[in-house]
N, C-alpha and C positions, 0 to 999 in steps of 0.2 A: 665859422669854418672849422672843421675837425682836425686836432691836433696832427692826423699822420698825413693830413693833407698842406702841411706848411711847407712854403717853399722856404730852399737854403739862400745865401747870400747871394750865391752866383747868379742863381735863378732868377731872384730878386732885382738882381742890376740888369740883367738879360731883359727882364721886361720892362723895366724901366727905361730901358735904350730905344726899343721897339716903339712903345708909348709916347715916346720924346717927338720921336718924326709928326705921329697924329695931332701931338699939341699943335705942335709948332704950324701947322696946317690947318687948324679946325677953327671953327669961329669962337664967339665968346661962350655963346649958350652951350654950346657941343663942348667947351672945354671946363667948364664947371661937371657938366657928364661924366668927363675922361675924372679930374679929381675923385669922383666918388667911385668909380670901376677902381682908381691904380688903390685907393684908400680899401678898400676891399677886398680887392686880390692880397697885396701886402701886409695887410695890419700893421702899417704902420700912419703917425697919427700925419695930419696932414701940414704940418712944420716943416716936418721930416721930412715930405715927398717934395716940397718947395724947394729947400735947403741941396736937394741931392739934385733935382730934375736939370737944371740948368747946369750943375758940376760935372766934369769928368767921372762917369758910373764904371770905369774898369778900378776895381779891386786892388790897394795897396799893398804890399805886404806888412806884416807885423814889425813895427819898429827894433819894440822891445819884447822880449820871450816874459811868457809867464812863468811866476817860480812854482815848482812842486807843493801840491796842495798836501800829498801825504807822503809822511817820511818811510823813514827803516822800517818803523815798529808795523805801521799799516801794512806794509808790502809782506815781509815776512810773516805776519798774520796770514795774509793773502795765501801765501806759501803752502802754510802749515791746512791751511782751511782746504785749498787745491786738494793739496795730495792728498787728504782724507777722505775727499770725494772722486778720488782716482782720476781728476784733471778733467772734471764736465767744461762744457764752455761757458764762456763768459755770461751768454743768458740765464743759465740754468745756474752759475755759483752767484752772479750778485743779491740777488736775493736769500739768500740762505747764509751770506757773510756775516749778520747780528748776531742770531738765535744760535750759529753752530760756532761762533767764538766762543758766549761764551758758556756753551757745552762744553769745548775743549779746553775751555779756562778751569772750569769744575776739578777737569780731571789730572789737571796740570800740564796740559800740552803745551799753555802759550801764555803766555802773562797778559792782562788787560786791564790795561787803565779806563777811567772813566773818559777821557778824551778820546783814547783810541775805539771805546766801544761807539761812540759817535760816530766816528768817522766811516766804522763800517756799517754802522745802518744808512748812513747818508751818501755812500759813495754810488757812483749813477756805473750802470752799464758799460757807458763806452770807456769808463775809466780803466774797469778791469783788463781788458785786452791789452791796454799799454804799459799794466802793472806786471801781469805775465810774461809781456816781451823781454820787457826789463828785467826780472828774475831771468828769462832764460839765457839771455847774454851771459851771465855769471856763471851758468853750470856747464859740467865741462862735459863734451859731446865725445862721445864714444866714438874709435877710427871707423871708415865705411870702407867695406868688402868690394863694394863697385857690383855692378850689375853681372859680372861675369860669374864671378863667386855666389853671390847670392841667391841664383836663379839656378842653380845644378840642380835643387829636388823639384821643381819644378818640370822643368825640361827634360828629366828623366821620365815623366809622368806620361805615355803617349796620348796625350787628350791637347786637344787646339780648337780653336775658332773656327768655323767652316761655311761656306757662304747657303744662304737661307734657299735658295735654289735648285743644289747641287742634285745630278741626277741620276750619279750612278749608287743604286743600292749599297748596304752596307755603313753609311754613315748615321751620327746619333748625335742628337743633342740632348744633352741632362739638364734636368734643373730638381733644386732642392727646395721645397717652400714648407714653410714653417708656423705652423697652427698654435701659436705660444700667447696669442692676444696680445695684452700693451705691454707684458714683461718675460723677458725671455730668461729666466732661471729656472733653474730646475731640468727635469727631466720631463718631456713635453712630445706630442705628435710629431710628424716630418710626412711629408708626401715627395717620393721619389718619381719625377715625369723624366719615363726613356721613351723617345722620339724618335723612330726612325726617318730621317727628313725626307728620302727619296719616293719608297711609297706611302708617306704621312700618317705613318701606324703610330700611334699610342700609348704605352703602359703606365701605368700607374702603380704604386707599390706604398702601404702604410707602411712606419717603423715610429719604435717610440725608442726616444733619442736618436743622436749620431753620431753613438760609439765607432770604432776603428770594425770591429767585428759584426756590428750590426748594420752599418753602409754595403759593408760586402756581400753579404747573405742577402740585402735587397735587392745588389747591382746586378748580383746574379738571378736572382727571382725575375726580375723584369728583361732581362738581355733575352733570357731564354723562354719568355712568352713572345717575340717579335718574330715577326713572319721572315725575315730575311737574317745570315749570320752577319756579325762583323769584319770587315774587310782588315781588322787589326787582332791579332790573337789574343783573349782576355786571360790575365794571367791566375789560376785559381790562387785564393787566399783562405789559409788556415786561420780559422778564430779561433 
């Protein structure tokens, strides 16, 4: 069975609860059958399916907590490695935790023992997430504006949502789409779609970037090839 096809524990007692009813019902021949299915769905050996079949299969909890596998040094490694990579996620930095330690040991970013260079080659995925959390408890979060504040340059903007329907002339929907391939750096294509939704005209407009002054000169290039005006006055913009 293929590793991303394994079931978790729950899953695991779940069918084993299911499977229980048919034992207990099936004849002999048929339940030598079911042994070989539950040993094959679960991987596990058939001790184990004995051992569990007849017991209570709902899920105990952990008696006792496991202790912390990696200390201060891993974590603030973790840290240091993070913010150098401008905080990717957890799939995209575990892998890259050896080789860029110790780069940044090279350069004196971070000190690195031989034990801790293990631990960051050997740390799994779902580890990083809980390492990050933990780091972000610690820092200290900036006051929040609340949505009232926040959203003035927005809201100032006469542009909204509008239903895909709508039938009276003069409405538009924009969209900006981006010809950059797998890396968006640089200074790159943009295709500007002005829609007029009511009689479902069209415009298209190239620009390369999107600069403050070069969005305008397009928004106005394309407003003013649409068969119908806007029902909101466009305000000219000086580049």
């Amino acid at each position: 069975m293929p590793t991303s096809a394994k079931l978790t524990i729950a899953e695991r007692r779940n069918y084993l609860a299911r499977m229980r009813l048919r034992y207990v019902c099936a004849a002999r021949v048929a339940r030598r059958q079911l042994w070989d299915a539950m040993e094959a769905v679960t991987e596990l050996h058939r001790k184990s399916l004995i051992r569990l079949l007849p017991g209570d299969l709902t899920r105990q909890p952990r008696r006792r907590q496991r202790a912390r596998r990696y200390g201060a040094g891993v974590a603030d490694a973790v840290r240091v490695i993070a913010e150098s990579l401008d905080y990717v996620c957890a799939a995209g930095l575990a892998p890259n935790l050896g080789w860029l330690a110790q780069h940044l040991a090279r350069h004196g970013e971070l000190t690195l023992p031989e034990p801790r260079r293990v631990q960051l080659n050997s740390i799994s995925r779902s580890s990083v997430p809980r390492l990050l959390e933990r780091l972000q408890q610690d820092q200290r979060r900036l006051p929040r504006q609340g949505p009232a504040r926040a959203n003035l340059v927005p809201r100032a903007i006469p542009m909204k949502r509008i239903a895909w329907d709508i039938a009276v002339p003069g409405h538009f929907a924009v969209d900006l789409v981006h010809h950059c391939g797998p890396r968006a750096s640089g200074a790159y294509r943009h295709r500007l779609q002005v829609l007029a939704v009511a009689p479902g005209w069209c415009e298209r407009v190239a620009l390369l970037g999107r600069s403050y002054g070069v969005m305008a000169a397009a928004f106005r290039r394309g407003v003013a090839r649409l068969p119908c005006a806007s029902r909101t006055p466009i305000t000219a913009v000086s580049s």
